[in-house]
Structures are given as structure tokens and as C-alpha cells.
N, C-alpha and C positions, 0 to 999 in steps of 0.2 A: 299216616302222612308221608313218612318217609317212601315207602313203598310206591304211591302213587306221584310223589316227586322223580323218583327212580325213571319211571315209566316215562313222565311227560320228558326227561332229560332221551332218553332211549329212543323219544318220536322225532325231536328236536333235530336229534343227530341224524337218526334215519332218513329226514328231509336234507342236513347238509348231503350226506351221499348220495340221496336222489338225484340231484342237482350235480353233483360233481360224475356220479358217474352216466347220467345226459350226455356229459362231455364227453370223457374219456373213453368211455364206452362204444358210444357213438363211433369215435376216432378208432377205435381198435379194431370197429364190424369191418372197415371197408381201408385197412392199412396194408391188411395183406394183398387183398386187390391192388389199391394203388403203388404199393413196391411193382406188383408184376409191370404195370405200363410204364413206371420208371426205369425197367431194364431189369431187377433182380431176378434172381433165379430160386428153385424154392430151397435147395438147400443154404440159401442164402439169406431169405423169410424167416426159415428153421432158426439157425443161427441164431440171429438178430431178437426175432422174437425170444429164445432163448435167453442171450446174451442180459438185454436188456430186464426179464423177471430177476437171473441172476444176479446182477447189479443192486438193482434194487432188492431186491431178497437180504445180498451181503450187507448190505449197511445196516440194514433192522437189528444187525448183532452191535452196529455200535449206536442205533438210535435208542435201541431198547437198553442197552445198560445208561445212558444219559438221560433216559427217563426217568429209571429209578435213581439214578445218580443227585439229578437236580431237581425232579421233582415240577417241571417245567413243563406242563401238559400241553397249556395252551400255545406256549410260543411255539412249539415244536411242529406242534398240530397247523398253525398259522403259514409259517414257512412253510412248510410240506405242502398244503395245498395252493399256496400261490406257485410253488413250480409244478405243480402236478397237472393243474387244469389251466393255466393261463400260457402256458405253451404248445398248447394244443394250435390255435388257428395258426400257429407259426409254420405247420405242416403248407400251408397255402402256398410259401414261398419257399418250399423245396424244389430245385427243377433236375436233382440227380437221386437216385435211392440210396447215396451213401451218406447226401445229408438227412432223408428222412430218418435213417437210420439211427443218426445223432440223435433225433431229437424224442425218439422212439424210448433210448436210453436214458434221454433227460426226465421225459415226463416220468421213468419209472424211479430216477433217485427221489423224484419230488416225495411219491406214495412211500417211500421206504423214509423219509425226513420225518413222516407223520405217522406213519401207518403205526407203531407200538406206542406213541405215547396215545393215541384215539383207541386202540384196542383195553388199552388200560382203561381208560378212561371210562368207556364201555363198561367191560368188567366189574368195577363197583355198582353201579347201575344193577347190571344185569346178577349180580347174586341175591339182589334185592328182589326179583320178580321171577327169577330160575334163572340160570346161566344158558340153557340150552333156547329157552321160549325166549328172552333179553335178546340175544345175538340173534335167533330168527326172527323177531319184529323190525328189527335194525336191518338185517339183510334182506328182508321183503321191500320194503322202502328204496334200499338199496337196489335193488333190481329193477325196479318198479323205472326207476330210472334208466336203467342198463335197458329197458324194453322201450321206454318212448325215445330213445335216443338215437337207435339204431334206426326204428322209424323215418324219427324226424330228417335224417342221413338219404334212408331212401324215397320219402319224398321230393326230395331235393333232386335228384338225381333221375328220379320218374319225371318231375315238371321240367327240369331245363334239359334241352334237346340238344344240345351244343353239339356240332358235329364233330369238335375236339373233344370229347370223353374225360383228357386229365381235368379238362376245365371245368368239369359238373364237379369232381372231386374236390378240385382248390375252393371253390365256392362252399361247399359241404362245410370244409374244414374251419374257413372266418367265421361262419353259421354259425359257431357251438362258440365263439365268444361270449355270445349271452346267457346260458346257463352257468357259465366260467363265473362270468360277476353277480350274479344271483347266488351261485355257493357263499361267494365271499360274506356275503351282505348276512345271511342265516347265519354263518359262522360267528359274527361278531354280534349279533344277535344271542346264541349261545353263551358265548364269553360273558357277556353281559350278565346276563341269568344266572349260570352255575360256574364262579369262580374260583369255587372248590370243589372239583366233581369230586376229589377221594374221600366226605364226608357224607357222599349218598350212601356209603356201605358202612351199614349200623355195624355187622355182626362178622368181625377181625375174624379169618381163620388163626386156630391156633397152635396152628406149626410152626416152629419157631427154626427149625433146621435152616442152617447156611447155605448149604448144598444141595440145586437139585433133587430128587429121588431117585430110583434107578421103575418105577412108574413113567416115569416122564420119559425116561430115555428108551426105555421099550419102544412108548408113545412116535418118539423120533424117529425110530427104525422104521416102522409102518408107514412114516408120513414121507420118510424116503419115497419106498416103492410106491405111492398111490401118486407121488410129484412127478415121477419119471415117467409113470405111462401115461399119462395125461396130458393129450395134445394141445395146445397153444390154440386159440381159433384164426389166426392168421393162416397156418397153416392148413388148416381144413376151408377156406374161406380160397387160398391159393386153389386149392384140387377142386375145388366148386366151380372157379371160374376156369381154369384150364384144361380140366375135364368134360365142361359144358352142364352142369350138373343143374345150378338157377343160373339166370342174365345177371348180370352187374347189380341191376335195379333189385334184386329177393333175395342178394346176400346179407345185406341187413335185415331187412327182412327175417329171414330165418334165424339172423342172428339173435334177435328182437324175441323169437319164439323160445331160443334157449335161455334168454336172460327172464322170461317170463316164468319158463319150468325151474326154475333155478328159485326164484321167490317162493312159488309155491311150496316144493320141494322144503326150502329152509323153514316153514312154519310146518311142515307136517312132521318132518328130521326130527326139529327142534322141540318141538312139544313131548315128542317117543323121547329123545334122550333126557329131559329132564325125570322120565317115567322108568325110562329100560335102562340107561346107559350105556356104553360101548357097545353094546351088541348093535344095536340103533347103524350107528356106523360099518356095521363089520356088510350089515344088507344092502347100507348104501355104493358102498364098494363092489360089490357082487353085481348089482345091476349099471353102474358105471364103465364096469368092464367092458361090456356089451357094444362098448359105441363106438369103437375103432372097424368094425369089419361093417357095418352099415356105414360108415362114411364115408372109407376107402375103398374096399372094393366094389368090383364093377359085375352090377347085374344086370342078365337078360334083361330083364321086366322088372316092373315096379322100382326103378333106380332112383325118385323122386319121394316115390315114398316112403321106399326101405332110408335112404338118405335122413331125411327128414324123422324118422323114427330113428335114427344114431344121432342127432343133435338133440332131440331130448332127452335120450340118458345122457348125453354128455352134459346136458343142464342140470339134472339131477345130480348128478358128480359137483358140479359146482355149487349145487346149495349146500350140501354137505359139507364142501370143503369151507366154504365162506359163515356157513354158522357154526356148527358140531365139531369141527377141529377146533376152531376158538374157545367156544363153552367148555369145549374137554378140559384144557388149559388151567381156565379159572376156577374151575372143581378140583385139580388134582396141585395147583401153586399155591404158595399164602400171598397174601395184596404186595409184603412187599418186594418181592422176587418176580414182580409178574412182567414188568417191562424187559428185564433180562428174558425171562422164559418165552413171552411173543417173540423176541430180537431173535433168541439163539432158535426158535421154531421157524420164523420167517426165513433164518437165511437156511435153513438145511433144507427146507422147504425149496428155494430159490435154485439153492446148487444143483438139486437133482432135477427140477424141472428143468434148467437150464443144459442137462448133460442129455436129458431126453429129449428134450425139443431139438437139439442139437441132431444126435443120431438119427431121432426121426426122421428130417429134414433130408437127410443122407442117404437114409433107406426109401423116404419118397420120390429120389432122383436114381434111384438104384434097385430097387425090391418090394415093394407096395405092400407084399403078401409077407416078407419079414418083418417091417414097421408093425400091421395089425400084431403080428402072434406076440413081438416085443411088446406094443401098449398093454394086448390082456394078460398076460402073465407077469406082467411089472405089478397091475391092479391086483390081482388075485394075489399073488404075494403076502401084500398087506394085513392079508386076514389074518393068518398065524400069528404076524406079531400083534394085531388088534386083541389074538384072543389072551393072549401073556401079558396086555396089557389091565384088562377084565379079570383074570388072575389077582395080580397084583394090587387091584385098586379093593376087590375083593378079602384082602388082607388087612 
């Protein structure tokens, strides 16, 4: 019973994020485009979309110690998503890039308010059914959203003709109010049901250690380099429309295709690492690499479809990251250490995407052909210390 209680909590939730990332997702396919008509520049996209993961990233180290702290799953989880998706249509009435930019930052402290105490949260669940299978049925769901949303983005935008272009965007943006209050409604929904999620995990680990491991911090080293080289889709979503690469209308679109490989991806990850472990990950890395030189540079021929074949490794990358980094987590923490270890992973996680999205940004206004060799050798990196990590859990 317990087991199958686990589960239906693990589907529950995977519908709140359905829904929430409808929204935000949605809102991300076509932000980097709409900065460009606002006037930005891409290393100014770079930046920003940087800026704002780091932000939100950094707070996870104090949400995730306040979870364990107070033990406050649900408030935490509550407020975190009402700033996270209920600011989104507020995009509508940006009419400079400096304020989208704000609000670009706001919606990511909301995800950082929630994001560790719902990863914990998770986690009891999911050691109940495999940590690796738990976090990719959750993040299939999840995605599943991230695909009808970018969709739903671009048919908006296919149907209204406007000959003013921002104004198919601001219409886009009031659009996804409705999945905004549909998350809400499942959320309390949830609440309602499991008031104690950290009693779905029968079987305590029994590490009792205060301290980290130095496992985990290997862990970190790796999760450095796999953050840095991995580009932001704002910025690739920039070079798609300024390079002529899809119309306005098949940037969500394609967006849609990577949030689609991205689900897949986390149920097939997911299911290997609860089997392989670490290694699982070390392959997902290797073919993640791959997606910086099909996106940016520029080929003779086949430039649509080599493109389009570097946005699904780069999906593949993301299921990775959004299941198998988590599951690692919960296999290698005890439950109660676990909202500090999301916190301090989310934000080291944040900081180096945020110093790569950064340079990238620099190098896409300056060197195109240094950006790719930086993204794949940031990824590649990773493996060495993936394998010291395999090492050590191996002990």
C-alpha cells in the first residue's frame, strides 16, 4: 500500500508541474525572441537568462536549509508557485526589455521559494518506487507540459496575424493565465490528500552523518561543468530567429520537440539508473555534448535539420538533468539532509550556469566557433568527475 500511495502522490504532483510548466515554459520558448523586438541584444538574453537561473539557483541554498529547518513543505511549495506561474501573463505589459527582464528574474525566485522543499518532497515518494523511475515519471508529466505549452504559444501566434508581431506575443503571454490557475487548484488538491508527504518513505536511510560526504561533493564538481556548458534556450531560440534558422511561429515549436525528447529521455535515463547507476549519466553527458555545434554553427546544407537534430540532444540533456541528477541526490543523502543537499546543489548548479550563459552570450556576439568548443568541453569535463563519483558510491 505504501508503495502504491507513493506512486499516486508522484502522479498527483507530476500533474501540478504539468500545468505549471504549460505556463512557464510556454513563457520561456518565445522570451528570448520577444527580448529581441524589445531591443535586447543577445549578449544581453545571455546575461539575463543567466542572471535570473542564478538567482533563483542561489536561494535554493536558503530555501533548502528552511526546509529542513522547519519542515514546511507545503507552505513553501505554495508561495513558490504562486510567484512562479502567476507572473507570467504580467509579461504582457512589459513595453521595454529591461522590464521583461525583471520579471524574468521574479518568476525564477518564485521556482527557487519551492523548488527544494517539492524536490524533497518527491524524494520520499520516489525511494518508495526507485528514486531514478519516481523522478522520471514526475518529470515526463512534467514535460509533457513543457511540450503542450510551447504549442499552445505557437498557435497563437500562427492564428493571430497582427501586423504588429509584439502584439501576438502580449496576447500569448495573458494566454497561459489559465494553466497559472489550474496548477493552483491541483496544488491544494494535493495538500489536501498527502499532509504528510515525509511519511510515504517507510525505509529511513541509515546514515546518520551531519556532514555531507565528500560523494556528494565530487557529485558537485561534475554538476559544475555539465551547468556551464549548457546553453539557456533563450539563447538558442535568439540565434534561431536572427540567423533565420525557423519563422517566429516553429520556435516554440521546436521548443515543444525538445521538451517532448526531454520526457522521453527521463523515463528511459530513469529506469537505467535505478539499474546501472552513475554510469547511466556519464552516456547521458557524452551525447549532450553534441548539441552546441548543430545549433550554432552554420551549414551549407541540411541547416534545419542538422539544427533540429542539436535540439534534441539538447533535450536529452535536459531529461537527464531534471531526473538522474535528482534521483542521484536521494540515493547518495539520508531524508534528513536532503532539503540542504537540493539547496546547496540547486545553487552551485545556478552559479555556473549562470557564469556560462553569461560568456556564452559574449562569445555569440563575438566568436560563435569559441562558444561551441567552450559548451562541449565544459560537458565532456563532467565525466571524470561522474566517474570518481561511481568510485566512491562504489565504496
Amino acid at each position: 500500500m505504501p508503495k502504491k500511495s507513493a506512486m499516486k502522490f508522484i502522479v498527483i504532483m507530476g500533474i501540478v508541474s504539468l500545468f505549471s510548466d504549460m505556463t512557464y515554459e510556454a513563457a520561456r520558448s518565445i522570451t528570448g525572441p520577444y527580448m529581441a523586438l524589445l531591443g535586447a541584444s543577445a549578449t544581453a538574453v545571455g546575461v539575463i537568462s543567466g542572471l535570473g537561473e542564478f538567482i533563483g539557483y542561489a536561494l535554493r541554498l536558503l530555501t533548502g536549509w528552511l526546509t529542513d529547518k522547519t519542515k514546511k513543505y507545503w507552505t513553501l511549495t505554495f508561495i513558490g508557485y504562486v510567484l512562479n506561474i502567476l507572473i507570467i501573463p504580467a509579461f504582457a505589459l512589459a513595453n521595454r526589455w529591461e522590464y521583461a527582464a525583471a520579471l524574468i528574474v521574479m518568476e525564477r525566485i518564485g521556482k527557487a521559494i519551492r523548488k527544494p522543499a517539492k524536490d524533497t518532497m518527491t524524494s520520499y515518494a520516489a525511494k518508495e518506487v526507485g528514486a531514478g523511475w519516481g523522478f522520471a515519471v514526475e518529470e515526463a508529466l512534467d514535460q509533457l507540459g513543457a511540450v503542450l505549452g510551447p504549442v499552445f504559444v505557437a498557435l497563437i501566434l500562427m492564428v493571430r496575424r497582427d501586423p504588429k508581431l509584439i502584439d501576438n506575443y502580449k496576447q500569448s503571454f495573458m494566454l497561459l493565465a489559465i494553466p497559472a490557475f489550474i496548477t493552483i487548484a491541483i496544488l491544494l488538491v494535493a495538500r489536501f490528500m498527502y499532509p504528510r508527504p515525509s511519511e510515504l518513505e517507510t525505509k529511513k536511510s541509515e546514515q546518520t552523518d551531519k556532514n555531507l560526504t565528500k560523494t556528494y561533493w565530487w557529485y558537485m564538481g561534475a554538476i559544475a561543468f555539465i551547468a556551464a556548458g549548457f546553453a539557456d534556450f533563450p539563447l538558442m531560440a535568439y540565434h534561431f530567429k536572427t540567423a533565420g534558422v525557423f519563422s517566429d511561429s516553429l520556435i516554440p515549436v521546436v521548443y515543444a520537440i525538445a521538451m517532448g525528447v526531454d520526457a522521453l529521455a527521463a523515463l528511459v535515463f530513469g529506469r537505467l539508473f535505478d539499474k546501472k547507476g552513475i554510469p547511466v549519466l556519464m552516456i547521458s553527458s557524452l551525447i549532450a555534448a553534441m548539441f552546441s555545434p548543430l545549433v550554432f554553427l552554420n551549414f551549407r546544407s541540411n541547416q534545419l535539420i542538422l539544427a533540429t537534430l542539436g535540439v534534441i540532444l539538447w533535450g536529452i540533456g535536459m531529461g537527464a538533468q531534471e531526473s538522474i541528477l535528482k534521483a542521484a541526490i536521494a540515493t547518495m543523502v539520508p531524508s534528513g539532509k536532503r532539503g540542504t543537499a537540493y539547496g546547496i546543489f540547486n545553487t552551485g548548479f545556478g552559479l555556473f550556469w549562470f557564469l556560462g550563459s553569461t560568456l556564452m552570450g559574449v562569445l555569440y556576439d563575438t566568436n560563435i566557433m569559441m562558444l561551441v568548443v567552450f559548451s562541449v568541453i565544459m560537458q565532456l569535463c563532467s565525466i571524470p568527475m561522474l566517474f570518481m563519483v561511481k568510485k566512491e558510491m562504489s565504496r
